[in-house]
N, C-alpha and C positions, 0 to 999 in steps of 0.2 A: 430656088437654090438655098443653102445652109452654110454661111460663111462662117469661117475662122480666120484668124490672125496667126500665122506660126512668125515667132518673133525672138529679138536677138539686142540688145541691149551694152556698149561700150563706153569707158569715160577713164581719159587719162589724164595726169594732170600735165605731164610733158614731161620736157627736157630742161627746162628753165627755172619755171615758178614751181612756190613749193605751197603752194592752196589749193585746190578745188575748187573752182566758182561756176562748172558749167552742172547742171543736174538733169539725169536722163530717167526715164519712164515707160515700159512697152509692158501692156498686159491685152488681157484677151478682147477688149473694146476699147483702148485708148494707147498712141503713145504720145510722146512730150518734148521736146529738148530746149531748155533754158540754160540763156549764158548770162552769168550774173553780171555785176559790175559794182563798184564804189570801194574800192579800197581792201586789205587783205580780210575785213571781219565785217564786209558789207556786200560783194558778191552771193557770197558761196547764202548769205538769209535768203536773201530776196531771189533766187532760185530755189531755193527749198521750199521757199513761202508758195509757190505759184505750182509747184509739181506737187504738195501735200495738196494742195483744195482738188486742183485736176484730177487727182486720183481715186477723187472719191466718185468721179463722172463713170469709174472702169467698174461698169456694175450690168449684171442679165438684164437688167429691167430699166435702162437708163430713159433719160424723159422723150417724149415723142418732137418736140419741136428740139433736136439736136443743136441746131446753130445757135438759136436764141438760150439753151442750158450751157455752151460750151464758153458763150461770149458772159454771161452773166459768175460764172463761175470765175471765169479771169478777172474780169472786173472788181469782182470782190475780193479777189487776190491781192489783186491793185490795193484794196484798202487796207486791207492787213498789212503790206506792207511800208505804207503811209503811216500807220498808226506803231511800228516798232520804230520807226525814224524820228516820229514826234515822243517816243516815249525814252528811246535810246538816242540822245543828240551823236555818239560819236558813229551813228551809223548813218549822219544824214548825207543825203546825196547817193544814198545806196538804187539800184536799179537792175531791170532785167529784162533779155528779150523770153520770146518764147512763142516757138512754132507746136502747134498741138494740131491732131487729128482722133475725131473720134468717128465711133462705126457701131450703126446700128443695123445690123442684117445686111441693104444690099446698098446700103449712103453714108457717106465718110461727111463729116463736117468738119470742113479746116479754118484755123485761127490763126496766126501770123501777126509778129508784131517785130520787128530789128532788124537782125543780120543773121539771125539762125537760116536754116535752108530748108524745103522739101521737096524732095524728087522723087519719081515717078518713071520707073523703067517699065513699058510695056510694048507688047509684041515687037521688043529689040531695043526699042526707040529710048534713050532716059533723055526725058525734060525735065529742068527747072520747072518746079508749080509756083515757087515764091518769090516774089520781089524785094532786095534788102532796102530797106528804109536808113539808106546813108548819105551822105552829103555827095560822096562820088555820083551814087546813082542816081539821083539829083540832075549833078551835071550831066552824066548822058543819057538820061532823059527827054533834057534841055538841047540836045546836039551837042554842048560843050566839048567832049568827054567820048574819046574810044572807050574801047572795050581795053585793049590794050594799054592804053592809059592812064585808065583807073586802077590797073594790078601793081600800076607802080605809085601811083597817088602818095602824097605822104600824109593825107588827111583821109585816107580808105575805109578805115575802121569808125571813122567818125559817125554817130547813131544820129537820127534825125527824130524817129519815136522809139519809145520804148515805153515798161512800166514801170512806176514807182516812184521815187522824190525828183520827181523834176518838173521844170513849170507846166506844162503842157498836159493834159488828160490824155489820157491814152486813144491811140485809133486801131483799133485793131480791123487787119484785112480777114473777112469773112465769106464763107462760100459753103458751097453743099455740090460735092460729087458724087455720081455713080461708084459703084465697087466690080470692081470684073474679077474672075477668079484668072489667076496668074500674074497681077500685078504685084509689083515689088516697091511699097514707096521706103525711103530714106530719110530722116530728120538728123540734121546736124548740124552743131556749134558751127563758126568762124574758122575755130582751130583747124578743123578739117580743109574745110571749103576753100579759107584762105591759101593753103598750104597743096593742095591736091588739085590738078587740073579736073576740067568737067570735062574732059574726054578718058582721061584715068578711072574719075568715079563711074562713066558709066561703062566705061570696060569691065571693073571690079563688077558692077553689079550685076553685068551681064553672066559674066563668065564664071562664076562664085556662086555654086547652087543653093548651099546653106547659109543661110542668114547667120549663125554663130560664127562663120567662117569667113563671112563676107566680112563683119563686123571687124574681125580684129584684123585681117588685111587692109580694111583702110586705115586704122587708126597705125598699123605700122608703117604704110607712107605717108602718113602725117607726121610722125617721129622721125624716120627718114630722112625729111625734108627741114630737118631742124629743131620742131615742136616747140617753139617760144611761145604754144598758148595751149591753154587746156583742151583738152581733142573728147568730144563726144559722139555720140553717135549711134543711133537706134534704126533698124531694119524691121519692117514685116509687110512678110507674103501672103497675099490675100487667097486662102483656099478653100474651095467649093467642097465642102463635108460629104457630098452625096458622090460624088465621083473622085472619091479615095478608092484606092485598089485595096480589095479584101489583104487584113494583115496590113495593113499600112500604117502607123503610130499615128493617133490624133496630133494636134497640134498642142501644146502643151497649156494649161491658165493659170500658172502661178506667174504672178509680177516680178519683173525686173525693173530692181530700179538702182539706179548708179549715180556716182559724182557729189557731190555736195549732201542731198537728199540722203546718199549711202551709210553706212556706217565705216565703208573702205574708201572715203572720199578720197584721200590724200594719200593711198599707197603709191608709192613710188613706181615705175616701170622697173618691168623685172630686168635683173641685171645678164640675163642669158640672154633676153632678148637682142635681136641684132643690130636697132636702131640703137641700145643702149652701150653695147658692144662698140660701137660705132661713135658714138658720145664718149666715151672711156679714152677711145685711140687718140681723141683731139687735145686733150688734158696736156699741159705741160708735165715734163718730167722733173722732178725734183732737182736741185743745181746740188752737184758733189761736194763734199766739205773741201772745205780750204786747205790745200796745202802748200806751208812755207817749205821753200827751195832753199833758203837762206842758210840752213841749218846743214851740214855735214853727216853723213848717219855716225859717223864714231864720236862725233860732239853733243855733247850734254846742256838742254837750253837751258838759260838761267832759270832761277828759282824766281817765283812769286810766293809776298805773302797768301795765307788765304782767306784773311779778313776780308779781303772785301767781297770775296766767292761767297761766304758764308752771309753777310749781310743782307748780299743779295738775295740769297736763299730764301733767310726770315721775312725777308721786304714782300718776295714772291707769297710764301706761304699768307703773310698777313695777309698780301689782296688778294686772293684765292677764298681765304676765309671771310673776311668781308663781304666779297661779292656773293658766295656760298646763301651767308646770313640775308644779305638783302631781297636775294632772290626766294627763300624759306618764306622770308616777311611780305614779298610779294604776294608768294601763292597762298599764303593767309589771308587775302585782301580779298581772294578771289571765291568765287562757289558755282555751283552745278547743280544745276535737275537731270536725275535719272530715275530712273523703274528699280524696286528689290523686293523681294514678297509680295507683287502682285497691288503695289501700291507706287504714289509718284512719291519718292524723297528728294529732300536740297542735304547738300553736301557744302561745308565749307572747306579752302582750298581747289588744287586742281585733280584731273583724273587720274593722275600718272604718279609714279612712284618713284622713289631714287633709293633702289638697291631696297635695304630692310627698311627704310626710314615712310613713314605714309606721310602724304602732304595732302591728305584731307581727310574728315573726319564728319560724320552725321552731324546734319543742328536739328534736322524735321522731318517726321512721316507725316505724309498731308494724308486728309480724304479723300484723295480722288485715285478712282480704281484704275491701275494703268491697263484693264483689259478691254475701257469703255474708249480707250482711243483708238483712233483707225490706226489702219496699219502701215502706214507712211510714221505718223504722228509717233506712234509707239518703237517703233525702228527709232527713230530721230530722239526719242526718248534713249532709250536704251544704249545709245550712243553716244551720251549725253549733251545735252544743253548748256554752256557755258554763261554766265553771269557775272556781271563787273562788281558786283553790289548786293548785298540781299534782299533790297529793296526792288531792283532788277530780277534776283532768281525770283522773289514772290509775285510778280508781276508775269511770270513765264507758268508760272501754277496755277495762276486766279485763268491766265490763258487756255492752261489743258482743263482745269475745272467746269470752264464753259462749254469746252469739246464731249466733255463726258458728260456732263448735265443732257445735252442735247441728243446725247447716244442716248441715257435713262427716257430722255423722256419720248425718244421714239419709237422705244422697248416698249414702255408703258401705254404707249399709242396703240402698237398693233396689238398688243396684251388684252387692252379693252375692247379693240373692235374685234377682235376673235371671240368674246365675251361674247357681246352684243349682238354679235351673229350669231353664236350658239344658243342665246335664247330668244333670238327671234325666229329660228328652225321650228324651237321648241314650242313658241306659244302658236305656231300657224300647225301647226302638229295636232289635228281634234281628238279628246279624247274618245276611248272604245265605248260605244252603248253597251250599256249591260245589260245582259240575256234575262225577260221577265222570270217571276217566281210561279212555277206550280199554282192552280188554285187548289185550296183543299179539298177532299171529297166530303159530300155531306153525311151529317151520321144518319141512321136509321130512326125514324119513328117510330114510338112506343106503341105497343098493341096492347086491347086490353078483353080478358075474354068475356063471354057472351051470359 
């Protein structure tokens, strides 16, 4: 058989919080779901950080010992983002979980590490594949601890492992499945899982044929139900290439990738939407101005001067403009890495603009080509990279520098061993013998007469 992935990819940030911290991943060999953690500008890394390196796993020709590429790959994740916590102190204590499945032909290699989830709908049936590594589950584990119990826990959410700045090394749950064609597995955030019964999910998954469809039906009863945490969520149907019906659309292998990792990390849900509709209704309504009864309508209230209306006024304007100023002076403090002509620039200021005024401005076109970075990296580029420091942005270039250096030199890698095959073809190649030359004919002997 000739497997494919047809896949579907979601990531909201909610009803509540206004960041992104979970990052989702579905391409034609891998998908992803990491939910960050460590505060509003320490999440949304360290899920990016672990969905860029896995990305690079989503490739035709990925390694043959699957489980031992997918665990080494996170691992190394793990350090990268060890090494922006040591290098950035106000990221430390930053962290992430992150359920990954990869698929080579007809064996899925699954990695697991928190409270992320993946399930497994087949023939009707959806199981839980994953274990959350939380202190509830812990307890009932232990007996302690229903089922029912722990939905109410008030320490539920609490992580036992994870990746990234915390004491413990990481343990990630590792395994090697069969692939069937028809199966449907699920990878999803807390946001979801927490929020969405497992009799719900596996109805949706059941009953919901297209995975783009299934996708945003769950993440609307996860809105639904409140959405106090970022909702992710990735979908793919495992399908057998040889028994597609003639005219039937392949399954598509352009990558989706969403939430943090995105460049739309932080869009809002849409305001048509019904969970958001629904959010709008609960809003207080504004309190009516004030009206004095005191006053007669044919009476004229007294006069006030308007010195002190006016004072106030200037008082307002001053700290308007003050704060105006401080905040200018901020985003002078600050800088950015982005992609422009085909090159990495730092930018000093921020990305955003206020009306005609620019709040940042070039300091440096580096060396490094933005087209030698992968394509997670370059997304994430192009979306820019934010920086407390310049010392920090150059510290984020020396970073893609080393990404690109290592594209060059595995360019130059296969460059030369195409070389060296080409004339090794060549010297095993014998040359043609050449066809002997004619002998001459001989001349005639002189005769002499008698």
């Amino acid at each position: 058989m000739s497997y494919a992935l047809r896949f579907a990819a979601r990531s909201d940030v909610g009803l509540v919080r206004s960041n992104n911290q979970d990052s989702g991943y579905a391409g034609s060999h891998l998908i992803a779901v990491a939910d960050g953690m460590g505060g509003h500008a320490g999440g949304d890394v360290a899920s990016s950080i672990v969905i860029g390196r896995l990305s690079q796993l989503d490739s035709e020709t990925p390694a043959n010992d699957i489980v031992a590429a997918l665990e080494e790959t996170i691992l190394d994740a793990n350090q990268a983002i060890l090494r922006r916590a040591r290098e950035e102190p106000q990221l430390a204590g930053l962290g992430t979980t992150v359920t990954a499945l990869l698929r080579v032909e007809g064996r899925f290699a699954l990695a697991h590490i928190g409270d992320s989830r993946a399930y497994l709908l087949r023939d009707g049936e959806t199981t839980q594949i994953t274990k959350d590594h939380t202190f509830v589950q812990r307890l009932m584990d232990e007996g302690r601890l229903t089922a029912e119990e722990a939905e109410r826990h008030p320490q539920r959410s609490v992580l036992m492992r994870v990746l990234g700045d915390v004491d413990s090394e990481p343990e990630l749950d590792l395994s090697l499945r069969p692939a069937r064609a028809g199966d449907r597995w699920m990878l999803c955030s807390d946001g979801l899982s927490g929020l969405v019964s497992h009799q719900t999910i596996a109805e949706t998954l059941r009953d919901v044929a297209d995975p783009d469809e299934c996708a945003d039906a769950l993440v609307q009863m996860a809105l639904r139900a409140g959405g106090p945490d970022n909702i992710t969520c990735v979908i793919a149907d495992v399908v057998d290439l040889d028994a597609m019906a003639p005219g039937e659309e392949a399954p598509s292998t352009s990558p989706e990738v969403v939430g943090a990792a995105a460049r739309t990390r932080n869009r809002p849900t849409s305001a048509s939407g019904p969970a958001a509709r629904a959010a709008a209704l609960t809003r207080p309504e504004r309190p009516a101005a004030f009206e004095d009864d005191d006053y007669a309508e044919d009476e004229e209230p007294p006069r006030r001067s308007r010195w002190p209306a006016l004072v106030a006024v200037f008082l307002l304007i001053a700290v308007i403009a003050g704060g105006l100023w401080a905040g200018y002076a901020w985003t002078q403090s600050q800088y950015y890495v982005t992609a422009e002509d085909g090159r990495v620039v730092v930018y000093q200021g921020v990305s955003q603009d206020l009306g005609p005024i620019d709040l940042s401005h070039r300091v440096e076109t580096t060396d490094v080509p933005s087209a030698d970075l992968s394509a997670v990296t370059l997304q994430q580029v192009e979306a820019t990279i934010p920086a407390s420091s310049r010392p920090a942005a150059e510290e984020i270039v020396d970073s893609l520098r080393d990404e690109a250096s290592r594209t060059q030199l595995a360019r130059q890698q296969q460059e030369e061993a195409a070389r060296q095959a080409a004339l090794q073809q060549q010297q095993a190649t014998p040359a043609p013998t050449p066809a002997p030359s004619p002998a001459p004919a001989p001349a005639p002997s002189p005769t002499t007469g008698g």
